[in-house]
N, C-alpha and C positions, 0 to 999 in steps of 0.2 A: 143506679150507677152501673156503667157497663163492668163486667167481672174479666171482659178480658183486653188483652192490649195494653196493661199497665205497668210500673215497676216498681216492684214495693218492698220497702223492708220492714221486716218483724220480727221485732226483739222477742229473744228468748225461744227461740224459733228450733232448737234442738229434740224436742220433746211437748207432750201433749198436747193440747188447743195449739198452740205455737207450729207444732210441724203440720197438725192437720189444719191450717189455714195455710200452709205453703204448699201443700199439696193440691190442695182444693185451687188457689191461684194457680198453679203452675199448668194443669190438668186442664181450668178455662183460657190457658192462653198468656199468661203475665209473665215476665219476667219477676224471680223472685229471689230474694238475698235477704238470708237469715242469719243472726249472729247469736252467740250464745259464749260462755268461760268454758267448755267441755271439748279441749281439743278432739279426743276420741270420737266423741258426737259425731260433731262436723266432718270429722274423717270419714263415716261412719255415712253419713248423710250422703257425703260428696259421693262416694262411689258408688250408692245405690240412685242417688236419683243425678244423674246427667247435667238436670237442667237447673239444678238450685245453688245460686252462688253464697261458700259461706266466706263469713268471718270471724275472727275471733276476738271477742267482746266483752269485756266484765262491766256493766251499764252501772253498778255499785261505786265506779271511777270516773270523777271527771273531767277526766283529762280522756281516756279512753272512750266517751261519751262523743266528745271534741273531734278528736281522731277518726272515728268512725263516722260521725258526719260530713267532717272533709274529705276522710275516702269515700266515701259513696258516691256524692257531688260530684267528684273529680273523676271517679270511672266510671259510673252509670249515670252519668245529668240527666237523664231520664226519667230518673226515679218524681214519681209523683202519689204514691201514698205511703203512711207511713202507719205500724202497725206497732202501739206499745202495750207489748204483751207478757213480759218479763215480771216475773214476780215471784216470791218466796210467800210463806204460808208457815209461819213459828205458832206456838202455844206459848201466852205469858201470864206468867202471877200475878199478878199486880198489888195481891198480899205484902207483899214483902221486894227489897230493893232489885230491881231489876239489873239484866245483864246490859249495858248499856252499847258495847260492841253491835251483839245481835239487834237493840232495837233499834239503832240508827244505821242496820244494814238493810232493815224489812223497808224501814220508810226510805232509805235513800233505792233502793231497786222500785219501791210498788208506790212510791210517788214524786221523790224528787227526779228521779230518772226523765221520768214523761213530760215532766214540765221542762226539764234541759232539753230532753229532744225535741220537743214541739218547741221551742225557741228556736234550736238551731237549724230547724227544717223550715220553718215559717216563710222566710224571706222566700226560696227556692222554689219551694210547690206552691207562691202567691204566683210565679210566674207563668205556671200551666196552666192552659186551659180546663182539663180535667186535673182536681188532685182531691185528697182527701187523707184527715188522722183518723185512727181509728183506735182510740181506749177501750183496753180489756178492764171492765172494772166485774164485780161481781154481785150478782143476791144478798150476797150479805154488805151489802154496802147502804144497803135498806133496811135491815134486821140486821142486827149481830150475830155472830155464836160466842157467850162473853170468855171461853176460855182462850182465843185466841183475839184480843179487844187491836191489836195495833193491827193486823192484819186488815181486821173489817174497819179501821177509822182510816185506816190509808185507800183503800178501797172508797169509803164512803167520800173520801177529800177528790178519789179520783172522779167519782158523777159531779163531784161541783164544779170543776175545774171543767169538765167538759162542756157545761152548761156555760162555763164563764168564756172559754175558749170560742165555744161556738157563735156565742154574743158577738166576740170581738173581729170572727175572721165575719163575719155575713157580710158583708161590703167586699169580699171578694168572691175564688174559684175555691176556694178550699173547705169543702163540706167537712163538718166533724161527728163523728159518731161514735157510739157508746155503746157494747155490745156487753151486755150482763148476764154472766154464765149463773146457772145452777151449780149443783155439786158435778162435776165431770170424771167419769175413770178416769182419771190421768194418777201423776205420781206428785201431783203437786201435797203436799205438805206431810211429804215423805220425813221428816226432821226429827216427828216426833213416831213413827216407826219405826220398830227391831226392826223388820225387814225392808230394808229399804228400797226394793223393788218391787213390793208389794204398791197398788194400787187403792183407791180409797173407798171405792164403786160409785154410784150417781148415776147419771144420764149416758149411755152408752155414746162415746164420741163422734160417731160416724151421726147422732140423730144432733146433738150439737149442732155440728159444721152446717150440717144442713139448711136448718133454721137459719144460722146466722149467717149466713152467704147467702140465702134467700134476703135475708133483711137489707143489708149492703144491696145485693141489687135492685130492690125495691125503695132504696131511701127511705129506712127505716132510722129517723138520726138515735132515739133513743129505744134499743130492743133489749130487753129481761128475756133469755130465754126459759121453755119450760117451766120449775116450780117458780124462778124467780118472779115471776109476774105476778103471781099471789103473794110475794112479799116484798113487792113494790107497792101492791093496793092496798096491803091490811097491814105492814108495818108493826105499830107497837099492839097492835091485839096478837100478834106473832111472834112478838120477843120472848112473854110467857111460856107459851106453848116450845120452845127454840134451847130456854133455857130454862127448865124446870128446879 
Protein backbone atom coordinates (compact mmCIF):
# COMPACT_ATOMS: atom_id res chain seq x y z
CA UNK A 1 0.00 0.00 0.00
CA UNK A 2 1.36 3.43 -0.99
CA UNK A 3 2.40 5.16 2.59
CA UNK A 4 1.88 8.44 1.09
CA UNK A 5 -0.84 10.70 -0.38
CA UNK A 6 -3.43 9.43 2.06
CA UNK A 7 -5.75 10.71 4.97
CA UNK A 8 -5.94 8.90 8.02
CA UNK A 9 -7.23 9.08 11.22
CA UNK A 10 -5.81 7.25 14.43
CA UNK A 11 -7.50 6.94 17.50
CA UNK A 12 -5.46 7.50 20.36
CA UNK A 13 -3.08 9.16 18.39
CA UNK A 14 -1.74 11.55 21.51
CA UNK A 15 1.04 9.25 22.70
CA UNK A 16 3.01 6.00 21.94
CA UNK A 17 2.52 3.72 18.91
CA UNK A 18 -0.40 6.16 18.28
CA UNK A 19 1.74 9.49 17.62
CA UNK A 20 4.61 7.39 16.24
CA UNK A 21 2.35 6.08 13.40
CA UNK A 22 1.32 9.86 12.87
CA UNK A 23 4.49 10.94 12.51
CA UNK A 24 5.75 8.29 10.39
CA UNK A 25 2.42 9.17 8.12
CA UNK A 26 2.92 12.59 8.20
CA UNK A 27 6.81 12.57 7.34
CA UNK A 28 5.77 10.04 4.07
CA UNK A 29 3.34 12.41 2.82
CA UNK A 30 -0.29 11.81 4.38
CA UNK A 31 -2.47 13.87 5.73
CA UNK A 32 -3.02 12.97 9.36
CA UNK A 33 -5.78 13.52 12.16
CA UNK A 34 -5.44 12.12 15.47
CA UNK A 35 -7.85 12.33 18.34
CA UNK A 36 -7.30 11.46 21.85
CA UNK A 37 -9.46 12.89 25.69
CA UNK A 38 -5.99 14.75 26.65
CA UNK A 39 -6.67 18.29 25.73
CA UNK A 40 -3.01 19.29 26.74
CA UNK A 41 -1.76 16.56 24.49
CA UNK A 42 -3.33 17.71 21.44
CA UNK A 43 -2.27 21.24 22.33
CA UNK A 44 0.89 19.96 22.86
CA UNK A 45 0.97 18.11 19.50
CA UNK A 46 -0.72 20.86 17.54
CA UNK A 47 2.15 23.31 18.18
CA UNK A 48 4.93 21.05 17.70
CA UNK A 49 4.01 19.35 14.58
CA UNK A 50 2.22 21.91 11.88
CA UNK A 51 0.99 19.34 9.96
CA UNK A 52 -1.18 16.95 12.31
CA UNK A 53 -4.81 17.85 12.61
CA UNK A 54 -6.28 17.07 16.21
CA UNK A 55 -9.40 16.44 17.91
CA UNK A 56 -10.73 15.96 20.94
CA UNK A 57 -12.16 12.48 21.47
CA UNK A 58 -13.10 10.35 24.31
CA UNK A 59 -13.80 6.83 21.71
CA UNK A 60 -15.15 5.19 25.43
CA UNK A 61 -18.56 7.56 24.17
CA UNK A 62 -20.89 6.82 21.75
CA UNK A 63 -22.16 9.49 20.92
CA UNK A 64 -18.59 11.13 20.54
CA UNK A 65 -17.65 8.05 18.49
CA UNK A 66 -20.68 9.43 16.15
CA UNK A 67 -19.55 12.92 16.28
CA UNK A 68 -16.17 12.34 15.26
CA UNK A 69 -16.96 10.43 12.46
CA UNK A 70 -19.35 13.12 11.05
CA UNK A 71 -16.60 15.65 11.57
CA UNK A 72 -14.14 14.07 9.76
CA UNK A 73 -16.42 13.21 6.81
CA UNK A 74 -17.51 16.50 6.59
CA UNK A 75 -13.97 18.38 6.73
CA UNK A 76 -11.61 16.08 5.45
CA UNK A 77 -13.81 13.58 2.79
CA UNK A 78 -10.68 12.54 1.90
CA UNK A 79 -10.09 10.62 4.62
CA UNK A 80 -9.42 6.97 3.44
CA UNK A 81 -7.83 5.04 6.17
CA UNK A 82 -8.67 4.61 9.40
CA UNK A 83 -6.25 3.71 12.21
CA UNK A 84 -7.87 1.94 15.72
CA UNK A 85 -5.41 2.34 17.96
CA UNK A 86 -6.83 3.46 21.17
CA UNK A 87 -6.63 1.42 24.13
CA UNK A 88 -6.01 1.17 27.82
CA UNK A 89 -4.12 -1.77 29.41
CA UNK A 90 -5.82 -2.36 33.41
CA UNK A 91 -4.59 -5.39 35.78
CA UNK A 92 -7.74 -7.63 36.98
CA UNK A 93 -8.55 -10.21 39.70
CA UNK A 94 -10.66 -11.98 38.76
CA UNK A 95 -10.48 -13.73 42.30
CA UNK A 96 -12.80 -11.93 43.70
CA UNK A 97 -15.89 -9.28 42.35
CA UNK A 98 -14.69 -7.04 40.00
CA UNK A 99 -14.71 -3.31 39.36
CA UNK A 100 -17.40 -3.19 36.89
CA UNK A 101 -16.85 0.62 35.84
CA UNK A 102 -13.34 -0.04 34.84
CA UNK A 103 -14.15 -3.28 32.87
CA UNK A 104 -16.62 -2.11 30.60
CA UNK A 105 -14.28 0.91 30.15
CA UNK A 106 -11.15 -1.43 28.98
CA UNK A 107 -13.68 -3.31 26.62
CA UNK A 108 -15.68 -0.36 25.43
CA UNK A 109 -12.14 1.56 24.31
CA UNK A 110 -10.02 -1.88 23.11
CA UNK A 111 -13.03 -3.37 21.39
CA UNK A 112 -16.30 -1.91 21.14
CA UNK A 113 -14.88 1.29 20.00
CA UNK A 114 -13.41 -0.30 16.66
CA UNK A 115 -16.25 -2.07 15.80
CA UNK A 116 -18.40 1.50 16.04
CA UNK A 117 -15.83 3.04 13.95
CA UNK A 118 -15.18 0.49 11.43
CA UNK A 119 -19.06 0.66 11.06
CA UNK A 120 -19.22 4.27 10.83
CA UNK A 121 -16.23 4.52 8.34
CA UNK A 122 -17.27 1.47 6.22
CA UNK A 123 -19.89 3.02 3.93
CA UNK A 124 -17.12 6.28 3.10
CA UNK A 125 -13.77 4.55 2.45
CA UNK A 126 -16.03 1.71 0.37
CA UNK A 127 -16.12 4.73 -1.92
CA UNK A 128 -12.25 5.12 -2.50
CA UNK A 129 -10.31 3.75 -4.58
CA UNK A 130 -7.58 3.39 -2.24
CA UNK A 131 -8.65 2.87 1.44
CA UNK A 132 -7.78 0.81 4.19
CA UNK A 133 -8.63 -0.17 8.42
CA UNK A 134 -5.99 -0.79 10.33
CA UNK A 135 -6.39 -2.73 13.91
CA UNK A 136 -3.85 -2.21 16.73
CA UNK A 137 -4.34 -5.54 18.37
CA UNK A 138 -1.49 -7.12 20.30
CA UNK A 139 1.00 -10.44 21.06
CA UNK A 140 -0.86 -11.11 23.73
CA UNK A 141 -3.99 -11.57 21.95
CA UNK A 142 -2.35 -14.99 21.02
CA UNK A 143 -0.92 -15.64 24.64
CA UNK A 144 -2.20 -13.99 27.52
CA UNK A 145 -0.35 -12.38 30.46
CA UNK A 146 -3.40 -13.82 33.01
CA UNK A 147 -2.95 -10.86 35.30
CA UNK A 148 -4.31 -8.53 33.01
CA UNK A 149 -7.04 -11.35 31.27
CA UNK A 150 -9.81 -8.54 29.87
CA UNK A 151 -7.09 -6.69 28.34
CA UNK A 152 -5.65 -9.71 26.35
CA UNK A 153 -9.40 -11.11 25.50
CA UNK A 154 -10.26 -7.80 24.18
CA UNK A 155 -7.19 -7.79 22.28
CA UNK A 156 -7.70 -11.51 21.30
CA UNK A 157 -11.68 -10.50 20.04
CA UNK A 158 -9.75 -7.64 18.23
CA UNK A 159 -7.58 -10.41 15.53
CA UNK A 160 -11.14 -12.10 15.14
CA UNK A 161 -12.93 -9.36 14.32
CA UNK A 162 -10.44 -8.42 11.93
CA UNK A 163 -10.42 -11.69 10.34
CA UNK A 164 -14.20 -11.38 10.11
CA UNK A 165 -14.03 -7.67 8.96
CA UNK A 166 -11.62 -8.51 6.30
CA UNK A 167 -13.92 -11.54 5.03
CA UNK A 168 -16.66 -9.21 4.68
CA UNK A 169 -15.03 -5.98 3.04
CA UNK A 170 -12.96 -8.31 0.15
CA UNK A 171 -15.54 -7.68 -2.56
CA UNK A 172 -14.57 -4.24 -2.23
CA UNK A 173 -11.39 -1.23 -2.00
CA UNK A 174 -11.01 -1.50 1.64
CA UNK A 175 -7.98 -3.72 2.66
CA UNK A 176 -7.93 -4.44 6.41
CA UNK A 177 -4.96 -5.20 8.56
CA UNK A 178 -3.92 -6.21 11.68
CA UNK A 179 -0.83 -5.01 13.14
CA UNK A 180 0.40 -6.96 16.37
CA UNK A 181 2.71 -5.14 18.55
CA UNK A 182 5.27 -6.77 21.07
CA UNK A 183 5.79 -5.17 24.41
CA UNK A 184 6.62 -1.35 23.18
CA UNK A 185 8.34 1.53 25.45
CA UNK A 186 5.30 3.52 25.38
CA UNK A 187 3.31 4.46 28.67
CA UNK A 188 0.66 2.22 27.96
CA UNK A 189 -0.53 0.44 30.98
CA UNK A 190 0.58 3.22 33.05
CA UNK A 191 -2.72 2.52 35.58
CA UNK A 192 -0.94 0.16 37.48
CA UNK A 193 2.26 2.29 38.05
CA UNK A 194 3.29 4.75 41.09
CA UNK A 195 5.02 6.53 38.54
CA UNK A 196 3.01 7.22 35.91
CA UNK A 197 5.28 8.57 33.52
CA UNK A 198 7.26 6.02 33.77
CA UNK A 199 7.41 3.61 30.78
CA UNK A 200 7.22 -0.16 30.67
CA UNK A 201 10.39 -0.93 28.42
CA UNK A 202 10.03 -3.64 25.35
CA UNK A 203 10.89 -3.01 21.76
CA UNK A 204 12.49 0.36 21.37
CA UNK A 205 9.66 2.37 19.41
CA UNK A 206 11.38 3.83 16.63
CA UNK A 207 12.26 -0.37 15.68
CA UNK A 208 8.29 -0.96 16.01
CA UNK A 209 7.23 1.77 13.61
CA UNK A 210 9.50 0.52 11.36
CA UNK A 211 8.54 -2.86 10.81
CA UNK A 212 5.06 -2.08 10.76
CA UNK A 213 5.00 0.72 8.16
CA UNK A 214 7.25 -1.57 6.33
CA UNK A 215 4.33 -4.16 6.70
CA UNK A 216 1.39 -1.69 5.42
CA UNK A 217 3.47 -0.87 2.69
CA UNK A 218 4.14 -4.28 1.69
CA UNK A 219 0.40 -5.64 2.19
CA UNK A 220 1.24 -7.46 4.96
CA UNK A 221 -2.81 -8.05 6.11
CA UNK A 222 -1.84 -9.88 9.26
CA UNK A 223 1.82 -8.69 10.96
CA UNK A 224 3.06 -9.78 14.81
CA UNK A 225 5.69 -7.72 15.04
CA UNK A 226 9.17 -8.82 16.84
CA UNK A 227 8.66 -11.24 19.87
CA UNK A 228 5.05 -11.41 18.90
CA UNK A 229 5.61 -13.82 16.02
CA UNK A 230 6.81 -16.46 18.43
CA UNK A 231 3.70 -16.23 20.02
CA UNK A 232 1.42 -16.31 17.40
CA UNK A 233 3.25 -19.74 16.33
CA UNK A 234 3.66 -21.48 19.78
CA UNK A 235 0.69 -20.07 21.60
CA UNK A 236 -0.31 -22.32 24.47
CA UNK A 237 3.34 -24.02 24.69
CA UNK A 238 4.00 -20.02 25.72
CA UNK A 239 1.23 -19.35 28.24
CA UNK A 240 3.30 -21.52 30.70
CA UNK A 241 6.37 -20.09 30.22
CA UNK A 242 4.30 -16.30 30.23
CA UNK A 243 2.70 -17.29 33.35
CA UNK A 244 4.57 -19.20 35.76
Amino acid sequence: MELKGNTILITGGTSGIGLAFAEQFLSNGSTVIICGRRTDRLEQIKEKYAGIITKECDVSDSSQREELAEWVMHNYPDVNLLMNNAGIQLATNLTKPVDLGRLQSEIEINFVAPVHLASLFVPHLSTKQVAAIINISSGLAFVPIAFMPIYCATKAAIHSLTLSLRYQLKNTSVKVFEIAPPSVDTELGHDRREDKTQSHGGLPINDFIEEAMLAIKDDVYEAPIGQSKGLRIKREELFEVMNP
